[in-house]
C-alpha positions as CSV (number, residue, x, y, z in Angstrom):
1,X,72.0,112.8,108.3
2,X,70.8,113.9,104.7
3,X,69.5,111.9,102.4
4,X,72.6,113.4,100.1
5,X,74.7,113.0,102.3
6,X,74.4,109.1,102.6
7,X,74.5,109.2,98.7
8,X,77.7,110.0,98.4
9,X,78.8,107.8,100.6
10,X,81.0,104.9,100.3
11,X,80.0,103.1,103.0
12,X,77.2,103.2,105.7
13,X,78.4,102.2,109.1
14,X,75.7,101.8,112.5
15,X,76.7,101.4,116.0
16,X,74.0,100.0,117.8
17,X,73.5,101.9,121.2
18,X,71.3,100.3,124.0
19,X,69.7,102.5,126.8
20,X,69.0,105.9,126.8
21,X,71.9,107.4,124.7
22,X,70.5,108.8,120.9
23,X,74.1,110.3,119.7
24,X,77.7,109.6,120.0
25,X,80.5,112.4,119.9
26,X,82.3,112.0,116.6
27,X,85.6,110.7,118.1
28,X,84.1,108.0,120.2
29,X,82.3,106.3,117.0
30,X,85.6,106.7,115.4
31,X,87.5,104.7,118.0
32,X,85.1,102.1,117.8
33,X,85.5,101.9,114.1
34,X,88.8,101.6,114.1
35,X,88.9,99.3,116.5
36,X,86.7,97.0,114.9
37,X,88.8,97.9,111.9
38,X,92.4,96.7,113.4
39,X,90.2,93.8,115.3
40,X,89.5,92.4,112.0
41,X,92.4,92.9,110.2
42,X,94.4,91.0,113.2
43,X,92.1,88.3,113.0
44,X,92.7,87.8,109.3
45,X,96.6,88.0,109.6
46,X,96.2,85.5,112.5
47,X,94.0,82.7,110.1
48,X,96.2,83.8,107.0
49,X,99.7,82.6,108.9
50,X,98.2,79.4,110.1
């Protein structure tokens, strides 16, 4: 990725990989994202309610 391109960035996001694998397809980091993303957010609803 450019240099540019991770200027205008608002966030920088790395998935470490172990083994032989250098690149993920675009939808598979995704999913992982977002399920980090909902992962997170049900953990803070589940410390908020108690």
């Amino acid at each position: 990725m450019s240099k540019e391109a991770l200027k205008m960035a608002d966030a920088i996001v790395e998935i470490p990989m172990f083994g032989v694998n250098i690149s993920l397809n675009v939808m598979v980091s995704l999913g992982i994202v977002l399920y980090k993303v909902i992962e997170k957010t049900q953990e803070d609803k589940l410390v908020a309610s108690q």
